[in-house]
N, C-alpha and C positions, 0 to 999 in steps of 0.2 A: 803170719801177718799178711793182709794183702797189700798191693801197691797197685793202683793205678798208674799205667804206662800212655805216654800221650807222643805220638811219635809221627814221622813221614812230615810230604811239603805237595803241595797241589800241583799237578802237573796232568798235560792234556794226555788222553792214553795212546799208547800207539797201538795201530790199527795191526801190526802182525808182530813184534819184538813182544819178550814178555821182557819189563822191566822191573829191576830191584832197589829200595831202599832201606834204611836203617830203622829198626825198632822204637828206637830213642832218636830222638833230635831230627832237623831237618834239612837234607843235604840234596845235591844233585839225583835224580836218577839215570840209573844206568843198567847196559844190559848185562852187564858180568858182577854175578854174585860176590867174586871175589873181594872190591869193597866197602862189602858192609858183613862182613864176618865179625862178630864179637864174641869177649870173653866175658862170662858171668861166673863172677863168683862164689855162686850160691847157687843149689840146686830151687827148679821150682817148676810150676806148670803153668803156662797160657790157659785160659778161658773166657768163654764168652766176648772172643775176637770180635768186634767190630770195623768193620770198615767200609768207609763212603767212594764211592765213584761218581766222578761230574759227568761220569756219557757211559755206554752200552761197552763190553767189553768185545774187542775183535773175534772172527771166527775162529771157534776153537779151543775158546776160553773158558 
């Protein structure tokens, strides 16, 4: 079965942190992976990632 996943929240980039948020829904971001760790109950595979950025990513990126 596939699923479309519609996830994250718009936020300005920061110019040196790499920042994390969650797959699903839309929370704070932040710079420790720690929470947005989830459990999936079901095996399966990401494809054809999409993702928008409103500016240029920092050096490095």
């Amino acid at each position: 079965m596939k699923q479309v996943i519609f996830g994250g929240r718009y936020n300005l980039l920061h110019s040196t942190n790499t920042e994390y948020n969650s797959l699903v829904g839309g929370w704070s971001w932040s710079t420790s992976e720690t929470y947005y760790y989830k459990i999936v109950s079901t095996d399966g595979k990401i494809k054809d990632l999409r993702v928008k950025l409103n500016d240029s990513p920092g050096v490095g990126k």
